[in-house]
TIKOL-125176 format. One line per 3 residues: for each residue x, y, z of N, C-alpha, C. Coordinates in pm, whole numbers, plus 50000, padded with zeros to 5 digits. Last residue first. Example, Ala and Ser with C-alpha at 12.3 -4.5 7.8 and 13.67 -1.06 7.14 Angstrom:
BEGIN
51285:49775:50708:51367:49894:50714:51290:50003:50787 | 51319:49431:50780:51230:49550:50780:51320:49670:50780;
END
This chain:
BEGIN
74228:73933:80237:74191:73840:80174:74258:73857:80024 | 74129:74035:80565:74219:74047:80483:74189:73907:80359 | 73891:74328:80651:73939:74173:80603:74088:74160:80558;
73859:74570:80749:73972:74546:80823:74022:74412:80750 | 73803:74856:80558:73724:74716:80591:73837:74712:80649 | 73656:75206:80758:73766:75104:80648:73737:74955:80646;
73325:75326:80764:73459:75283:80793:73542:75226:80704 | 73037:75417:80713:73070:75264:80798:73214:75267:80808 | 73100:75689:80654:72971:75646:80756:73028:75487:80783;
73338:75706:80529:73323:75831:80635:73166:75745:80699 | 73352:75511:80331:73437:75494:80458:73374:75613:80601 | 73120:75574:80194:73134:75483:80201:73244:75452:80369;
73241:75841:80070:73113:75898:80181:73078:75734:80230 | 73475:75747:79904:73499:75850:80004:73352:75847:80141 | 73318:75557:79766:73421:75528:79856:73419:75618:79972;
73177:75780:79589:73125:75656:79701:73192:75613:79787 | 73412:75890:79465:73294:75957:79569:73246:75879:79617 | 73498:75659:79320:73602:75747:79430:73479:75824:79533;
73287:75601:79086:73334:75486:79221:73448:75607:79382 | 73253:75808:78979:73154:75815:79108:73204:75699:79213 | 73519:75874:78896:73476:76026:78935:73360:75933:79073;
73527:75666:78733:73577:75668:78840:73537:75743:78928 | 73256:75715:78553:73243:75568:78621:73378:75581:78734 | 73350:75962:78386:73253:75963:78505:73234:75835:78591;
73759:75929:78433:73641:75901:78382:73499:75912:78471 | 73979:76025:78531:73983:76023:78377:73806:75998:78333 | 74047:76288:78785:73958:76148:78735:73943:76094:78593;
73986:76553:78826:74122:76491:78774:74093:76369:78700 | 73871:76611:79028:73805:76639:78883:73906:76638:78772 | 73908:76472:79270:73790:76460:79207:73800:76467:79042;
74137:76637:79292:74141:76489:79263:74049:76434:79183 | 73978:76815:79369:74085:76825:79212:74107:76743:79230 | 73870:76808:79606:73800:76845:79482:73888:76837:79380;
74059:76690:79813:74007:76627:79771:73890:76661:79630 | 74184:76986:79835:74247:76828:79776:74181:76740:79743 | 73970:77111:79920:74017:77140:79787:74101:77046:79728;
73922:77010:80158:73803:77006:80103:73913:76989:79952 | 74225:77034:80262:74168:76888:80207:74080:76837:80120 | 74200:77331:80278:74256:77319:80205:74257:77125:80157;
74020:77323:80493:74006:77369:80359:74059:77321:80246 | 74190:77213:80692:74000:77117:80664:74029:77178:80516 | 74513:77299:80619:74434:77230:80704:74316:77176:80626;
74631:77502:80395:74675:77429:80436:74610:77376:80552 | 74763:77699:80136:74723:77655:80233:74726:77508:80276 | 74904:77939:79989:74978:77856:80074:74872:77811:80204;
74875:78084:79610:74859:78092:79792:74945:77936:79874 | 74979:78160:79429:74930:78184:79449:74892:78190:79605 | 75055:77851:79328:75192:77985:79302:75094:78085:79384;
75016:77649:79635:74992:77703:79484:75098:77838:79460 | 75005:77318:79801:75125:77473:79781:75098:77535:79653 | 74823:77249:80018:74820:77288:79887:74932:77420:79867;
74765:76972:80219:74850:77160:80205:74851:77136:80090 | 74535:76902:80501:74587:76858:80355:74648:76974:80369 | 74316:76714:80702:74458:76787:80710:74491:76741:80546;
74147:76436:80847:74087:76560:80768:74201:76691:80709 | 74401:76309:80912:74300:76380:80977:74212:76499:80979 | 74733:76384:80669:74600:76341:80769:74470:76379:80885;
74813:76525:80491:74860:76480:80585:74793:76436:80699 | 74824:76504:80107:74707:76473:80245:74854:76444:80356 | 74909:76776:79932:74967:76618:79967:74826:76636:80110;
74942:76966:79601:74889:76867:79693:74918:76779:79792 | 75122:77221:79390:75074:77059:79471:75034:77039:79599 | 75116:77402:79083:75106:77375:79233:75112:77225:79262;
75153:77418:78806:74959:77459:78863:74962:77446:79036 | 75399:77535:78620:75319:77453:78729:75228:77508:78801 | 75380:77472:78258:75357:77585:78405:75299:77535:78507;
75581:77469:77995:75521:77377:78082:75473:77500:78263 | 75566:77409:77671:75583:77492:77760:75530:77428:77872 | 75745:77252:77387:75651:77255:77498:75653:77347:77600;
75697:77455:77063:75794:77368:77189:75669:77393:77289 | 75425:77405:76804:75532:77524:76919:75603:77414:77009 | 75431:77333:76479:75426:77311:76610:75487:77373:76701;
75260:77399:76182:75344:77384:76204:75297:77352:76398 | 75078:77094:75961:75051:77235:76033:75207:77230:76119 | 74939:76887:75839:75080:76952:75778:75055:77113:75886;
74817:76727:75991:74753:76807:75917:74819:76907:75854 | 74986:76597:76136:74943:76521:76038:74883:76561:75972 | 75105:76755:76315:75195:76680:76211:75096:76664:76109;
74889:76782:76494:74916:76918:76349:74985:76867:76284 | 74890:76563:76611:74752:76581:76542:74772:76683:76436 | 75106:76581:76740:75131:76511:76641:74991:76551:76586;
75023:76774:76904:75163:76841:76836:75113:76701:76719 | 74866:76651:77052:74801:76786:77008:74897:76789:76893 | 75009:76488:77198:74886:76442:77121:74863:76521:77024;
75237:76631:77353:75211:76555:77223:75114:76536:77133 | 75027:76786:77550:75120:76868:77439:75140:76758:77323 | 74922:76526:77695:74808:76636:77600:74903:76736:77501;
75209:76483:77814:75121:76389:77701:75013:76432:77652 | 75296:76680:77962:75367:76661:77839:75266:76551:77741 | 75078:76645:78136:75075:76818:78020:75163:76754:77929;
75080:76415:78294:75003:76475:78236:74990:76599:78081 | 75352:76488:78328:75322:76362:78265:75205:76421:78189 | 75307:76706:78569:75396:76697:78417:75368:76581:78316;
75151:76543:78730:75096:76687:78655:75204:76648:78529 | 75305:76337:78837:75218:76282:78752:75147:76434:78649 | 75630:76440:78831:75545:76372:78881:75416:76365:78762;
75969:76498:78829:75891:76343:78773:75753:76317:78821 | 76019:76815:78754:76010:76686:78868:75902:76606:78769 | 76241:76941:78475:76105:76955:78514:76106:76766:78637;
76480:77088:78318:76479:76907:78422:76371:76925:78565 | 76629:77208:78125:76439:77207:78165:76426:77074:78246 | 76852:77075:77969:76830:77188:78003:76685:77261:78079;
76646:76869:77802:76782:76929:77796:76760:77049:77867 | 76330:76716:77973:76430:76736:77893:76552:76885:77897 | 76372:76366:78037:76369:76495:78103:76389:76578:77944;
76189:76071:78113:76222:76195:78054:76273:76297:78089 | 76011:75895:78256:76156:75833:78202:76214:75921:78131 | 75802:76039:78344:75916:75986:78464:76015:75972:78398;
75752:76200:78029:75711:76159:78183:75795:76129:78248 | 75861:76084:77702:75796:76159:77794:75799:76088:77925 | 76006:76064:77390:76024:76012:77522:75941:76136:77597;
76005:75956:77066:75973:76045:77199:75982:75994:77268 | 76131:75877:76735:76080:75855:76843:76118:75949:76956 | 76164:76043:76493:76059:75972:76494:76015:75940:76628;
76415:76186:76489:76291:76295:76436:76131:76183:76499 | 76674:76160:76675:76572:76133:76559:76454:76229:76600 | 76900:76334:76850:76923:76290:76740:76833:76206:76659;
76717:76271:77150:76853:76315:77070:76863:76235:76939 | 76350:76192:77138:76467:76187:77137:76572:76239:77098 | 76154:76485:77140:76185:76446:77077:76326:76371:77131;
76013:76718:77289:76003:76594:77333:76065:76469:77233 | 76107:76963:77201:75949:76920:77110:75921:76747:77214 | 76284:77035:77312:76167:77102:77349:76064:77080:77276;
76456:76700:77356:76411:76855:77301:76312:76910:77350 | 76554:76457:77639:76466:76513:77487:76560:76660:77459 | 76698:76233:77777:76751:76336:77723:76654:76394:77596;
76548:75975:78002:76612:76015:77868:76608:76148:77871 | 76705:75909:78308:76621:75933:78236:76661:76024:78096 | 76954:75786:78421:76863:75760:78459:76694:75784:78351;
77185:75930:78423:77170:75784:78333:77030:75698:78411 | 77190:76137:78449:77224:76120:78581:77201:75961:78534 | 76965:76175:78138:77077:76228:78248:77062:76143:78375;
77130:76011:77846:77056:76007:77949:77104:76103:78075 | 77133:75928:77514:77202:76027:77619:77073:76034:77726 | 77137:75574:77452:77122:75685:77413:77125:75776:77508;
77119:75271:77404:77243:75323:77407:77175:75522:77350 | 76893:75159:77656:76895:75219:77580:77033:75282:77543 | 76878:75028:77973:76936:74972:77861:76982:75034:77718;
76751:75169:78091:76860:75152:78132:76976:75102:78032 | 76505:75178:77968:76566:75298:77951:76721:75274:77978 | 76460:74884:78043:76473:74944:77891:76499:75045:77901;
76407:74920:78282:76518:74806:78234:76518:74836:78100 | 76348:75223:78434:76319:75097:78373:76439:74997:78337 | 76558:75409:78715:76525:75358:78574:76511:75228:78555;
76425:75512:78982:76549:75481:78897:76481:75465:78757 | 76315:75781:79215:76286:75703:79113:76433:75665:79076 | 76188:75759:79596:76209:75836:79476:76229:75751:79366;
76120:75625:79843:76241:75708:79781:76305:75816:79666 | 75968:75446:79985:75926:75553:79908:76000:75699:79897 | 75911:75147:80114:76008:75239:80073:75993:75308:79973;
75782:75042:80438:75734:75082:80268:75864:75192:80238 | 75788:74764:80649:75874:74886:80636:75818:74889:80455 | 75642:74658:80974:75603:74630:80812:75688:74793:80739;
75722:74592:81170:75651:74489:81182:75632:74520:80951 | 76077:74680:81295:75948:74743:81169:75876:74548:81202 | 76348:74862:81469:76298:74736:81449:76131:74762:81380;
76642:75020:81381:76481:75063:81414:76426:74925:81356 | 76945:75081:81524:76940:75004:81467:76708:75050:81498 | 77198:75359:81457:77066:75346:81483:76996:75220:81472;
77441:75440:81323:77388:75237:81391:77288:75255:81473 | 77388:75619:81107:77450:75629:81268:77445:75513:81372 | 77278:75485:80954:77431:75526:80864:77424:75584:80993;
77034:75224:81070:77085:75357:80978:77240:75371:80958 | 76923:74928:80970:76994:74971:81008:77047:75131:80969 | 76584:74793:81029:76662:74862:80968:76775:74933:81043;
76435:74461:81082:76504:74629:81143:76548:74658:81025 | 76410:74182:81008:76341:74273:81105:76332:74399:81149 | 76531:74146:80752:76434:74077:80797:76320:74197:80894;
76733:74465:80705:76727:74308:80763:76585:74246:80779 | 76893:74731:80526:76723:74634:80577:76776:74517:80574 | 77125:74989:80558:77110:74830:80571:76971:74777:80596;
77144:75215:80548:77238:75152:80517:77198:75005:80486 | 76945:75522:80571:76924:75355:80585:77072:75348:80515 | 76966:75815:80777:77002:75758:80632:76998:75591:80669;
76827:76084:80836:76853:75900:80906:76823:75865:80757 | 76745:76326:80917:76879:76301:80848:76951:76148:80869 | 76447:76290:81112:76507:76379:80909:76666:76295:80960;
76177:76138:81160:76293:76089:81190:76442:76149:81069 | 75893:76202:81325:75959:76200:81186:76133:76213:81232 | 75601:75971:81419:75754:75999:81477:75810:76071:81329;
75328:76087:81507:75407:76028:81403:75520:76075:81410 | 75131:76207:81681:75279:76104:81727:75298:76019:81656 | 74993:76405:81573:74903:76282:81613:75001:76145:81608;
75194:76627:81620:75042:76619:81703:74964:76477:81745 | 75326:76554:81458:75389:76529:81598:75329:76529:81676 | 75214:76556:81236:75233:76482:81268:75335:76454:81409;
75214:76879:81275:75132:76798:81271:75096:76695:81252 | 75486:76941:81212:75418:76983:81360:75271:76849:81384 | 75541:76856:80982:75564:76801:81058:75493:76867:81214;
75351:77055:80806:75307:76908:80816:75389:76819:80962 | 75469:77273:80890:75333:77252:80945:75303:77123:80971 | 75706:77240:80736:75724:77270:80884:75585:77231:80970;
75598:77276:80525:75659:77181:80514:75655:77133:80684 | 75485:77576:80516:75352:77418:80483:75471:77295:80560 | 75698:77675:80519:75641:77664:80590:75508:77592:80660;
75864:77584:80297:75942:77514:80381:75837:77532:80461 | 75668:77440:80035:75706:77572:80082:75804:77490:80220 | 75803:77134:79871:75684:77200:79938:75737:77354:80004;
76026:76911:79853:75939:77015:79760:75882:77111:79727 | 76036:76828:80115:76155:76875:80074:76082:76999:79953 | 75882:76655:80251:75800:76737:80163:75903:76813:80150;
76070:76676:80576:75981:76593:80497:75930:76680:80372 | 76418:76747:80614:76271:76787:80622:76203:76715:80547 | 76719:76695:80609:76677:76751:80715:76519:76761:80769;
76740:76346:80441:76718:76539:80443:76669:76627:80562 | 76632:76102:80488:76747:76098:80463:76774:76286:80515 | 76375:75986:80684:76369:76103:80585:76551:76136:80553;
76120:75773:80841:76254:75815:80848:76303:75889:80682 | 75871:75770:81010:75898:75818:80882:76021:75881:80870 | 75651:75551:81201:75767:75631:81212:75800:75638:81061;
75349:75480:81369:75415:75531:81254:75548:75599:81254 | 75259:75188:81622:75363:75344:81615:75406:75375:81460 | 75082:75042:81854:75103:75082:81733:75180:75245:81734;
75002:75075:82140:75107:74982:82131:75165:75056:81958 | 74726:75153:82105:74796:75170:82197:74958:75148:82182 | 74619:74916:81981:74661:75001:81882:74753:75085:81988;
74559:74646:82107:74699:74647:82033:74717:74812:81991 | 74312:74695:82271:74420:74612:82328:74579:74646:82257 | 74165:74688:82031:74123:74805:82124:74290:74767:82222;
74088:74660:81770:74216:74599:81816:74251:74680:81941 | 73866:74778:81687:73873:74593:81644:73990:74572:81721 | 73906:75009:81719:73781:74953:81783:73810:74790:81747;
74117:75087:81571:74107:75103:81729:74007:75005:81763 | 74085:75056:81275:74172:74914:81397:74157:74968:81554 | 73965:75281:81249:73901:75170:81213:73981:75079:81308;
74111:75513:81373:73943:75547:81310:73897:75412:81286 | 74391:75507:81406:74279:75553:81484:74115:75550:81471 | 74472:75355:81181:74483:75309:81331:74375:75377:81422;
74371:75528:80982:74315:75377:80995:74351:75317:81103 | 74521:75745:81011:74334:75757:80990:74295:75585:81034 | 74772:75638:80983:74709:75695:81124:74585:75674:81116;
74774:75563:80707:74752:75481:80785:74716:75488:80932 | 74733:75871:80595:74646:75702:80567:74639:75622:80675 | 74987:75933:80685:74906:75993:80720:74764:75905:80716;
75169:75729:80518:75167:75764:80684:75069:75785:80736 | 75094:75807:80262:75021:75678:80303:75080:75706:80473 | 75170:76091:80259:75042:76038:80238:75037:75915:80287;
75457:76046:80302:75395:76161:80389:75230:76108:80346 | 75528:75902:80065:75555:75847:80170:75483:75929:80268 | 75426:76075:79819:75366:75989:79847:75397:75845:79992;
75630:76312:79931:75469:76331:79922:75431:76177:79891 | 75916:76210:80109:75836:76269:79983:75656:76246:79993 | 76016:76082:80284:75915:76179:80331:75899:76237:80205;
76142:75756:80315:76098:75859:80238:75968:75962:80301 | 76000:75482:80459:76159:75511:80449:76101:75612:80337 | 75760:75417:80712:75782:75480:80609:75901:75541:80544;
75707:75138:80961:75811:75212:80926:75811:75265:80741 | 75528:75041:81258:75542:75085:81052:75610:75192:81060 | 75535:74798:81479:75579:74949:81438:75573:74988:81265;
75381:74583:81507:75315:74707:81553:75376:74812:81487 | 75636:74434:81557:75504:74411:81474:75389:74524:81430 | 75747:74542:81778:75797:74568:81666:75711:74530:81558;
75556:74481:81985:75578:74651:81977:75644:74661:81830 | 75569:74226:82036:75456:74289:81987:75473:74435:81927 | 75834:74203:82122:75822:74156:81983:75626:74193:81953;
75824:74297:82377:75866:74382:82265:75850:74278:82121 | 75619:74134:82545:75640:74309:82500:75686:74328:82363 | 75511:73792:82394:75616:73910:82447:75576:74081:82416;
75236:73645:82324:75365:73712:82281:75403:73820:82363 | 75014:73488:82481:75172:73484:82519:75273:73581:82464 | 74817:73507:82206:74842:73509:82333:75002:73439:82351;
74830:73734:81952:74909:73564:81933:74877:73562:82092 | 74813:74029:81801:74714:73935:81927:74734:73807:81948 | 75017:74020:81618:75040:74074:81758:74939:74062:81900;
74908:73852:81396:75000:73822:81489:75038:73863:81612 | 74702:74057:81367:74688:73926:81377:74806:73893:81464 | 74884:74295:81298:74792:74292:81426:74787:74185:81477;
75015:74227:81119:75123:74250:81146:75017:74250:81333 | 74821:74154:80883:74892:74076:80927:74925:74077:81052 | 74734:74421:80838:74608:74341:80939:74708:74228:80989;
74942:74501:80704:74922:74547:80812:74797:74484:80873 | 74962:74322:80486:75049:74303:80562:75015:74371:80762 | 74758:74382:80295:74734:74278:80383:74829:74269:80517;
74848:74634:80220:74718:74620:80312:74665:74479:80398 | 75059:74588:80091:75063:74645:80225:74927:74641:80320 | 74937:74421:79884:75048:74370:79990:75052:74434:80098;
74803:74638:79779:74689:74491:79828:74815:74428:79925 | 74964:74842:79677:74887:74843:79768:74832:74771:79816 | 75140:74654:79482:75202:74683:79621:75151:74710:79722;
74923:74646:79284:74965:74503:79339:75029:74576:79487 | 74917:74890:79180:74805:74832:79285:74804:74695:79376 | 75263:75009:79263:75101:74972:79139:75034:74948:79231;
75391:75124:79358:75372:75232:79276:75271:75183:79193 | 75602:75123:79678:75439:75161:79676:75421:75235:79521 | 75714:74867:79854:75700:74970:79717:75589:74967:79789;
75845:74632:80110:75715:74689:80046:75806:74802:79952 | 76124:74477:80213:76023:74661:80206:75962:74588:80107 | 76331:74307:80164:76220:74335:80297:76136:74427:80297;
76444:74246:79940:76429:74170:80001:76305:74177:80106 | 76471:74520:79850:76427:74468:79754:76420:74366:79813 | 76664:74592:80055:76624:74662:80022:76438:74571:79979;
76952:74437:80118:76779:74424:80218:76675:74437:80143 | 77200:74713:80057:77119:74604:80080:76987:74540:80151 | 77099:74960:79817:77063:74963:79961:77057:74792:79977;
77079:75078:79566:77102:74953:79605:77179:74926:79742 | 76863:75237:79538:77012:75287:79566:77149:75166:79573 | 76655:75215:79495:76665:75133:79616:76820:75157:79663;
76337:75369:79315:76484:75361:79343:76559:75302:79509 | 76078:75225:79127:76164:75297:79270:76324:75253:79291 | 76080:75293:78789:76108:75190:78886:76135:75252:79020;
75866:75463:78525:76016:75480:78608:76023:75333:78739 | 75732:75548:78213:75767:75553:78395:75896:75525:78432 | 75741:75441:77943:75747:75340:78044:75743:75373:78146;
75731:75581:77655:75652:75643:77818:75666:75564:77922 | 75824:75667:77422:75841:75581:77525:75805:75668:77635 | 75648:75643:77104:75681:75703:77199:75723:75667:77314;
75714:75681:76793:75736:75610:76875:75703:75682:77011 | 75565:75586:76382:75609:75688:76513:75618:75619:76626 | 75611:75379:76279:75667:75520:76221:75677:75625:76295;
75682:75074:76317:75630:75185:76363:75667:75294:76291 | 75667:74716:76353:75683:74818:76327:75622:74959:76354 | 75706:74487:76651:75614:74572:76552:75705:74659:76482;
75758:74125:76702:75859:74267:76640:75712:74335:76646 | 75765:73870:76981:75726:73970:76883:75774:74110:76820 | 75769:73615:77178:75837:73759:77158:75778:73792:77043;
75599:73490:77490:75602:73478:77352:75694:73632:77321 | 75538:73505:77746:75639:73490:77689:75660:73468:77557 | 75277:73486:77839:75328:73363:77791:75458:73348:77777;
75203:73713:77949:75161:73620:78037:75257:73478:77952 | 75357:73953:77845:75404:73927:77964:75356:73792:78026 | 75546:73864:77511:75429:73893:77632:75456:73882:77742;
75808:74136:77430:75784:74030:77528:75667:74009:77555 | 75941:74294:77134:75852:74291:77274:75826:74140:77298 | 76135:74536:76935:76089:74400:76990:76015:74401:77127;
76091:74770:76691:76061:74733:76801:76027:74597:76858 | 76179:74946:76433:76136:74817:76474:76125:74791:76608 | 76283:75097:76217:76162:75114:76299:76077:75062:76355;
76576:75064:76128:76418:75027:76104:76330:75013:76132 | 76665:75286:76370:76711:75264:76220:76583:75211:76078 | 76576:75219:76599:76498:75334:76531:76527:75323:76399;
76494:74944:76786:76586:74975:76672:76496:75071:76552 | 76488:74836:77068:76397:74936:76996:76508:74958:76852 | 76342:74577:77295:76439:74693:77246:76401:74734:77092;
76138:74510:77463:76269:74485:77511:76423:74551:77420 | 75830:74596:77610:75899:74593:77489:76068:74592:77526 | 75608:74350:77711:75688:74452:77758:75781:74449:77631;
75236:74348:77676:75388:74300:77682:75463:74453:77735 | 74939:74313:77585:74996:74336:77722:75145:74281:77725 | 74848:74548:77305:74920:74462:77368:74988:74430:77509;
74604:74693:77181:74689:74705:77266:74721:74577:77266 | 74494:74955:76909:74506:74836:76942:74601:74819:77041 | 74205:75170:76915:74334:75142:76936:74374:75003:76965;
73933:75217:76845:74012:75240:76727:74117:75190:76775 | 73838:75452:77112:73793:75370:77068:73927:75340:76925 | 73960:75428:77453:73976:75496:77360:73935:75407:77209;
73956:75288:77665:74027:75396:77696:73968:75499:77573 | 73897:75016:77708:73847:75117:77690:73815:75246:77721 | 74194:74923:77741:74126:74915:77576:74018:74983:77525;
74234:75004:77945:74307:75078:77844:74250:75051:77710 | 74072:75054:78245:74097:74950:78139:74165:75086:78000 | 74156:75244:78507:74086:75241:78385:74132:75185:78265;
74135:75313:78869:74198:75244:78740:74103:75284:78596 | 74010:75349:79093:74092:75457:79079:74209:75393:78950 | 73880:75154:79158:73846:75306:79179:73877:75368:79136;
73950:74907:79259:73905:74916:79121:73866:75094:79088 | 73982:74940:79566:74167:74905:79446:74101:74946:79282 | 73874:75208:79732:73875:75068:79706:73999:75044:79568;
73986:75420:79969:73964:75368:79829:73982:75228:79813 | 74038:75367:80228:73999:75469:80201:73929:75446:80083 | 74209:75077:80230:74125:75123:80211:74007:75244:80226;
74467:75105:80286:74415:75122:80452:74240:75122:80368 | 74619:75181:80035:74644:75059:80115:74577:75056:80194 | 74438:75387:79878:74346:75203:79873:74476:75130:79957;
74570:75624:79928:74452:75558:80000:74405:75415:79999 | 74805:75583:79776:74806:75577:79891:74617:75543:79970 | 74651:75652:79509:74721:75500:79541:74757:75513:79725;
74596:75886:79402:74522:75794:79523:74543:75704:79586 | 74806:75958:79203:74823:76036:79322:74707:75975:79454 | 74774:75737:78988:74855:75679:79163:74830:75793:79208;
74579:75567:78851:74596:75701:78914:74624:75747:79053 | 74630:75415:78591:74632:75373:78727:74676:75553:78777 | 74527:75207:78317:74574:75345:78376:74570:75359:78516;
74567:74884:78245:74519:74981:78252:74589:75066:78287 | 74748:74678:78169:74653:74650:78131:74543:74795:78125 | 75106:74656:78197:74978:74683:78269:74870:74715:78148;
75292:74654:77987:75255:74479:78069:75112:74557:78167 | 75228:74767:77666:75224:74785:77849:75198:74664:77868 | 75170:74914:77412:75242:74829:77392:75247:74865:77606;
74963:75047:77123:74962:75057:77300:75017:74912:77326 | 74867:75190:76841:74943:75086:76927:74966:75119:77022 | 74692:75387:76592:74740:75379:76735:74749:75253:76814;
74725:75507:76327:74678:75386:76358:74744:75388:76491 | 74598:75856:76306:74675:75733:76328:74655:75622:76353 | 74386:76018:76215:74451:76032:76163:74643:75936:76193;
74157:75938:76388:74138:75915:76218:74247:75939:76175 | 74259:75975:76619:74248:75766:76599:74216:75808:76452 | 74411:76203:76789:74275:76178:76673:74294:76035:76604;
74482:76188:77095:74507:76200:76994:74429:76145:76898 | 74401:76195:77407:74369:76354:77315:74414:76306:77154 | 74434:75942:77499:74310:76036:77507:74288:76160:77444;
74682:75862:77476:74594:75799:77392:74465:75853:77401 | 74835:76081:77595:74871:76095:77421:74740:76035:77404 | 74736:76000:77828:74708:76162:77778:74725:76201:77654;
74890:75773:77905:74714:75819:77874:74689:75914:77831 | 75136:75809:77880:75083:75747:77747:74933:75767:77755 | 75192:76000:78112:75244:76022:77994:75131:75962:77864;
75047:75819:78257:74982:75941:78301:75037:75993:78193 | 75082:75514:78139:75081:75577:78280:74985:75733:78247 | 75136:75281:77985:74995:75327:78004:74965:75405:78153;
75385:75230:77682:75324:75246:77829:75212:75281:77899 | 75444:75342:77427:75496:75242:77504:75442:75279:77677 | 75341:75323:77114:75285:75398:77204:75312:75316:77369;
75298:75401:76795:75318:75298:76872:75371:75409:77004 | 75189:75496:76522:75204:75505:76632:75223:75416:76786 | 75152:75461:76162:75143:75384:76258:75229:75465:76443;
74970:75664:75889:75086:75651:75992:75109:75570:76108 | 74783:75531:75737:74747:75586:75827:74915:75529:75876 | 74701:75469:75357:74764:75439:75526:74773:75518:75586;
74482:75577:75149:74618:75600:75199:74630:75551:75343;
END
């Protein structure tokens, strides 16, 4: 007897968790992603300043899981009627149908740019590994150039300045990143320029880590005021130019290198999808994760919410909603019945630098050395695999005795 076919759209923190807990004897499992692997962005801020190296903190998808077949495309639309699905490769362009009996869309999500002009012209992202190797080059760039003999005061000072648009937790992390790396590695190579170097983190909302207890929240900024990271709350961008940014008070803030870390929109296939979305951004489930109105295809993670339960887009939830599937379809198939998802938050994390972390738990509220030790232990044991678990620990005791690399290449 055939084996129910599963098809399986994406390879984030949603689709890894279906393709790691679900039983390969009892589906034929498809993996349909223009990315190639799993990518475990709550680190992604470290590998721009190298803290982490870029291969560290990934994991090939094919061997992810034994039995599964993958494809590196992008799927361009979905017709549940016949359970068909079209897709794009990504390296040739070639198109292709699969069929399916079961579906799941996990695609994530796109940063959101509001459509802010400039936007998408002059900023850096920060959500694959490609964006981290850009920013990392950019900022040795931004030195290079600023040791040019002859250059002027201020066009050194604006080269110099990094500008973080978003105080959400992964804009508040790579800030904090990049201090460690002005102070701890480019001082000594750029003894002349760092002096000169300035983090500023402009924040639409009165407060950074909006998320976060307000009093952790309050801490973090004290403590980036400690190590004169400018935070800049109710500066709304209007406008990115080449060189500056313009705010919504004609603030005009001149950037050698500006990362925009705003929050989320929607894929080009969710966007596209004629089906109920909220804020038309992300799909509309059940408490089984079930699209409106079919029985066959799901939606999880960033590109999800569901009805009434409009749980935050981060990687924990992803996480739990894709071990709840796995599990749920594994009883499908053993004719067993299934509970709705329940979902309980375990807390969060953010590094604010210099040995400095806050852990907001239901439980407690900390926050400095300790509380980093402990950020950095659940990261640890988060890790999908023992080959990351040791590349990340090396790294880590790798930078703490010789440092960050400064190459660029």
């Amino acid at each position: 007897m055939a084996k129910p076919r599963l098809v399986i759209l994406g390879t984030g923190f949603a689709a890894f968790s279906v393709i790691k807990d679900i039983d390969e004897e009892l589906y034929e499992v498809i993996v349909v992603s223009p990315r190639n692997h799993f990518l475990f962005t709550p680190l992604l801020p470290s590998t721009t300043v190298g803290t982490i190296e870029f291969r560290s903190i990934i994991e090939p998808i094919r061997v992810a899981k034994r039995g599964i077949e993958y494809h590196q495309a992008v799927c361009t639309n979905i017709d549940p009627t016949h359970r068909l699905i079209q897709c794009r490769q990504v390296l040739d362009g070639i198109s292709f149908t699969l069929q399916f009996d079961l579906l799941v869309i996990a695609v994530g999500a796109t940063s959101n740019t509001y459509n802010i002009p400039g936007v998408k012209e002059h900023s850096l992202l920060l959500r694959e590994l490609s964006d981290a190797r850009a920013i990392r080059q950019r900022i040795i760039d931004c030195f290079e150039r600023a040791s040019t003999p002859g250059l002027g005061s201020s066009e050194r000072k604006r080269l110099l300045h990094f500008v973080v648009v978003g105080g959400g937790p992964t804009g508040v992390e790579f800030a904090a990143e990049l201090h460690d790396f002005l102070m701890e590695d480019l001082r000594s190579s750029y003894s002349h320029l760092v002096d000169d170097a300035q983090v500023t983190v402009l924040e639409a909302t009165d407060h950074i880590l909006g998320t976060f207890d307000q009093t952790l929240s309050e801490y973090a900024t004290q403590h980036f005021c400690r190590q004169k990271i400018e935070v800049c709350a109710r500066s709304t961008v209007i406008r990115v130019e080449p060189t500056q940014v313009i705010l919504k008070d004609g603030t005009v803030v001149p950037f050698g290198l500006l990362v925009w870390s705003t929050g989320i929109g929607p894929s080009s296939l969710v966007e596209a999808l004629p089906i109920a979305k909220w804020n038309d951004s992300r799909i509309i489930v059940d408490q089984f994760l079930r699209v409106q109105g079919s029985m066959i295809v799901y939606a999880l993670g960033d590109c999800a919410t569901i009805e009434g339960n409009n749980l935050p887009p981060t990687a924990q939830v992803a996480r739990r909603e894709g071990k709840y599937l796995a599990r749920a379809f594994n009883r499908l198939a053993e004719k067993k019945s299934i509970e709705p998802f329940q979902y309980k938050d375990l807390g969060m994390l953010a590094y604010i630098g210099g040995g400095k972390a806050l852990a907001d738990l239901n439980n407690l509220k900390g926050r400095g050395y300790f509380a980093f030790i402990f950020w950095r232990s659940v990261y640890l044991t988060k890790l999908v695999s023992p080959k990351t678990k040791m590349l990340v620990l090396f790294d880590w005791i790798k930078t703490r005795i010789f440092g960050r690399d400064i190459s660029r290449f």
